[in-house]
N, C-alpha and C positions, 0 to 999 in steps of 0.2 A: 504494500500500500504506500503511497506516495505523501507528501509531506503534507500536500492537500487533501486529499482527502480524511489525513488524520485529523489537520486540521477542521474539517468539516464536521467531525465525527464529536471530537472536545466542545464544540459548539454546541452541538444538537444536545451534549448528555448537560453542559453547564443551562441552557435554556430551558431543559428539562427538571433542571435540579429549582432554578430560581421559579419557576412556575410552580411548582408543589409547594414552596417558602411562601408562594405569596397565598396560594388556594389556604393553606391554614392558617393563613394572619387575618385573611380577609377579613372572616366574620366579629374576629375580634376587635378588627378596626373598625368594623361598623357598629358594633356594640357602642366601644369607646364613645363612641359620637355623638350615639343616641342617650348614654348614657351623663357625657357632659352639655349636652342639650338641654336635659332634663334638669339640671344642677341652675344653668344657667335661666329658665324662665320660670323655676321656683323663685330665684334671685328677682326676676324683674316681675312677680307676683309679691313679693314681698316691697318692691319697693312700691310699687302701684298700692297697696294697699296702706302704707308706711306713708302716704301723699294724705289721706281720706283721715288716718289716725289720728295725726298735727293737727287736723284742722286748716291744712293746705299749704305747711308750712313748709315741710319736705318736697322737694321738685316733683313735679307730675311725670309719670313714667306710665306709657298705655299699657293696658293689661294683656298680658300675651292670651291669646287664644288657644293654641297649644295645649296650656295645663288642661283643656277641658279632658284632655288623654287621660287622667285619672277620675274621671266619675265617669266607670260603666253603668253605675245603677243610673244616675240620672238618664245616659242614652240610653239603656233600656226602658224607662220609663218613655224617651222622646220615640223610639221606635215605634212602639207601641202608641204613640199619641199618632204619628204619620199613622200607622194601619188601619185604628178606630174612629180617627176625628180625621184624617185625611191632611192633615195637618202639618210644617212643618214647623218645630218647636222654635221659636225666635229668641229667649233668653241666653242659648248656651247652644248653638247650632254646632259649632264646631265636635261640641262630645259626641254626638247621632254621625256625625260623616269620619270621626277617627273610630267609631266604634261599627260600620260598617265595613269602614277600611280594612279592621283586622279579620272583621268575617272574613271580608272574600279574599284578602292574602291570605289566610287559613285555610280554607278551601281550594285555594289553586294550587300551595304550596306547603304542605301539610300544616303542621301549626308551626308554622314560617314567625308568625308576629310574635310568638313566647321567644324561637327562637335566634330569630336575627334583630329585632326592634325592641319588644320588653325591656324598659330597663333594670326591673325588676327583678327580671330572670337574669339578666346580667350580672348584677349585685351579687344572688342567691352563687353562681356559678363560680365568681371570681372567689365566694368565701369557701364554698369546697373547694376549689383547687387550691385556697388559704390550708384548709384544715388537710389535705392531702401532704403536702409540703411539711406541719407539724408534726402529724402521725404517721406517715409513710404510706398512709392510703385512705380510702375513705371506705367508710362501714354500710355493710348491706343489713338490712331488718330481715328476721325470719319471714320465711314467706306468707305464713298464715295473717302476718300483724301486718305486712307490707299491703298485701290485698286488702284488708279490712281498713287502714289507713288510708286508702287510695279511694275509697269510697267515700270519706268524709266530704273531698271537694264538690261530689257531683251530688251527695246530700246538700251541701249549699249552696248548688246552683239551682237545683229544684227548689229550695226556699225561697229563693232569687224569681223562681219564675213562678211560683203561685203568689208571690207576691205581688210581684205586678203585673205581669200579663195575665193571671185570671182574679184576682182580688178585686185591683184596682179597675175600677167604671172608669167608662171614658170622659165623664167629667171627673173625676177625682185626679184622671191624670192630668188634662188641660189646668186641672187648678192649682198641682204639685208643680208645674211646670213654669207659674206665674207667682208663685208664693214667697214673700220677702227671703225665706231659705232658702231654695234653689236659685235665686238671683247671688246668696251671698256665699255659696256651699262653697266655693273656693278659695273665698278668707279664712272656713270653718275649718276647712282641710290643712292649711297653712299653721291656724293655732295648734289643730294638732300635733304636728312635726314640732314646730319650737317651742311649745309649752306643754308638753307630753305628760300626760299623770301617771299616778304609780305605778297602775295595771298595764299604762302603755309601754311603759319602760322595761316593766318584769316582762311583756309581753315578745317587744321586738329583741330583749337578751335573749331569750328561748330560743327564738326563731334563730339569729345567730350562732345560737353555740349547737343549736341542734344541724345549723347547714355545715358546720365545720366536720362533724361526725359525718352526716349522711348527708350525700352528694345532693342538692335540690329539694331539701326538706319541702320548703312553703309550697314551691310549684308543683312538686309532688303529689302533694296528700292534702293542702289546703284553699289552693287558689280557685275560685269557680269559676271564674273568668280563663285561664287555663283549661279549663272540664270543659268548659263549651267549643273550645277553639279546635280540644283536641277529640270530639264526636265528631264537626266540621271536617278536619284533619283526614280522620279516619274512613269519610264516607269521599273526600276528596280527589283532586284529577292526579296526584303524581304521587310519588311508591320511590322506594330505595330498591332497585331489584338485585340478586344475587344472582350470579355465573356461575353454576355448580361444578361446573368443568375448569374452571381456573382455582376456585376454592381449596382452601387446602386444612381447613377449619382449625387454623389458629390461634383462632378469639381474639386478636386483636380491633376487632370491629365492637366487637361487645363490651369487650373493656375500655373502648372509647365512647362507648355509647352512655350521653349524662342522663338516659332517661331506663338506665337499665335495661333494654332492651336485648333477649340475645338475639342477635341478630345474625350468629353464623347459623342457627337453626331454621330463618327463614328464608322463604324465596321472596318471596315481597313481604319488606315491612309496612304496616298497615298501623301499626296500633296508635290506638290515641297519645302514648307518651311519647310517641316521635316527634324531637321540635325542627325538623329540616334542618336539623346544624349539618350537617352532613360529615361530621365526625367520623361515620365510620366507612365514609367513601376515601376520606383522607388516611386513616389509618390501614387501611387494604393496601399489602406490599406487591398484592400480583392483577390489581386493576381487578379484581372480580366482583365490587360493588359499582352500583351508577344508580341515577336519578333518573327517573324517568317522568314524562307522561305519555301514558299509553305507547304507543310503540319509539317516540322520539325519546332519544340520550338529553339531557341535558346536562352541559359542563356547569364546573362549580358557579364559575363566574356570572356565564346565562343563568343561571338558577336566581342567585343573587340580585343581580339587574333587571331582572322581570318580579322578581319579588319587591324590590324596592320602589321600582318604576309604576306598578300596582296600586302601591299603598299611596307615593306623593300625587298621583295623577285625583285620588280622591280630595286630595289640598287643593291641589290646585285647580279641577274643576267646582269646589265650592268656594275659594275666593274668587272665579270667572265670574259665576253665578248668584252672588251678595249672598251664601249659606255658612258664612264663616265667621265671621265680626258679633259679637254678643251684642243682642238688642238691650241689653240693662244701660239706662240712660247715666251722666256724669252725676244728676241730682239725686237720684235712686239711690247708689254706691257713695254720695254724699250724706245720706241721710240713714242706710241701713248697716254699714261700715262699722260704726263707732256705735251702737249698740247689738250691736251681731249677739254678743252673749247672752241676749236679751230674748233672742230669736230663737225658735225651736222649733223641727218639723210636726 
């Protein structure tokens, strides 16, 4: 072989080598982002609200719409107001079109939103691979307690949903929807975080030290929001498939896999705890795992880019469309702001 074509050859395996570096930094870099995103429009929810507290003494800073990504109950309730009242919720619009968002990114891409946009999950993940790093590994639950644990979330997503989709009349939801607390639920949510009571503190320590043992505690076994994405997921268009003929079942797929899953026993993974990290496509040394839907491969990257591309396309056609900017007027947030504690659903 000639000098060139060695050279040709050093190319193709170095191109090959840095293209695998980047497929598993990916997701992590997109975590990262989503994850300092989220730091950052708490920040400008806390100054926005920090304007109304003073008494307007503190700079005015517009309230990010963004935060509405953590009140699924509210878009649940606003879904359900579009379905019964035909209606599109105008106080907090943005929570209904990011919590649609995640549906149908969950459904085209398994539950894609736990796992490349969550920052939740992000959080949860970065503290196992924390507690992995202390103890040399991270701890599995007997199976009997794991199954019966994994039931709890989808017991409160059914609490979730007899609550408002069959409880709540469809005036009662038009009214929650217009109620001085749902106008101010995102200050409510903010005192939370920085004035935490006892129970909240003993609560998220739990959560913490139990994600350091067991890999995903919260999203595991508690999150409903999770439970729904991952029935979505599961009944969804794309599948991790296995090459039985390349396999060589050395469980490397499964012991990358944060959702437990063994996946060298499967030919398509399907289950609900799959979050699309596609961990155990990157951990396969002989290419015997891929993404598919239906008969098209999809690479890391397409996966990702249509995954992402999916969820901003729902932003951006509801800022096209004036479904994004919260109708709660500057006097409203003037006046219901600085007695918030006053206020109870």
């Amino acid at each position: 072989m000639n000098m060139f074509g060695k050279r040709k050859i050093n190319m193709k395996i170095k191109f090959y080598s840095m293209k695998q570096k980047f497929n598993k930094n990916l997701r992590w870099g997109v975590q990262a982002f989503f994850v300092l995103f989220s730091i950052y429009i708490w920040y400008r929810l806390y100054l926005f609200v920090r304007h109304f507290d003073t008494g307007g003494a503190a700079p005015f800073v517009p309230r990010p719409e963004s935060i509405d990504a953590f009140m699924p109950v509210g878009a649940l309730v606003a879904l359900k107001h579009l379905i019964v009242n035909r209606a599109v919720d105008v106080t907090h619009p943005a929570a209904l079109v990011l919590f649609l968002a995640a549906l149908t990114v969950s459904f085209l891409f398994r539950r894609g939103f736990c796992g490349w946009i969550c920052p939740v999950g992000a959080l949860s993940e970065f503290i196992g691979k924390t507690g992995e790093r202390l103890f040399g590994r991270n701890f599995s639950l007997p199976r009997f307690l794991d199954v019966s644990l994994r039931a709890v979330k989808y017991l409160l997503l059914l609490f979730f949903i007899k609550l408002v989709l069959i409880d709540m009349s469809p005036q009662a939801v038009a009214a929650f929807l217009q109620s001085p607390y749902y106008k101010i639920v995102d200050a409510k949510l903010l005192d939370f975080w920085i004035r935490p009571g006892r129970n909240t503190i003993l609560f998220l320590s739990a959560m913490v030290l139990l994600s350091l043992v067991v890999r995903n505690f919260w999203c595991r076994y508690l999150c409903p929001y999770g439970a729904l994405l991952g029935v979505l997921g599961s009944l969804g268009v794309t599948s991790v498939k296995r090459d039985e003929s390349r396999c060589t079942s050395c469980r490397l797929c499964t012991k990358g896999c944060p959702g437990g899953i063994e996946v060298h026993t499967k030919n398509s993974v399907r289950a609900p705890e799959c979050i699309g990290c596609l961990s155990c496509v990157d951990a396969c040394p002989r290419g015997a795992l891929s993404v598919s839907a239906g008969s098209f491969k999809l690479e890391k990257t397409v996966f990702a880019s249509l995954l992402l591309g999916v969820f901003f396309a729902f932003v951006a056609v509801a800022k096209l469309t004036g479904h994004w900017e919260s109708g709660v007027t500057y006097r409203e947030y003037a006046y219901y702001l600085p007695i918030r504690d006053m206020i109870s659903h």
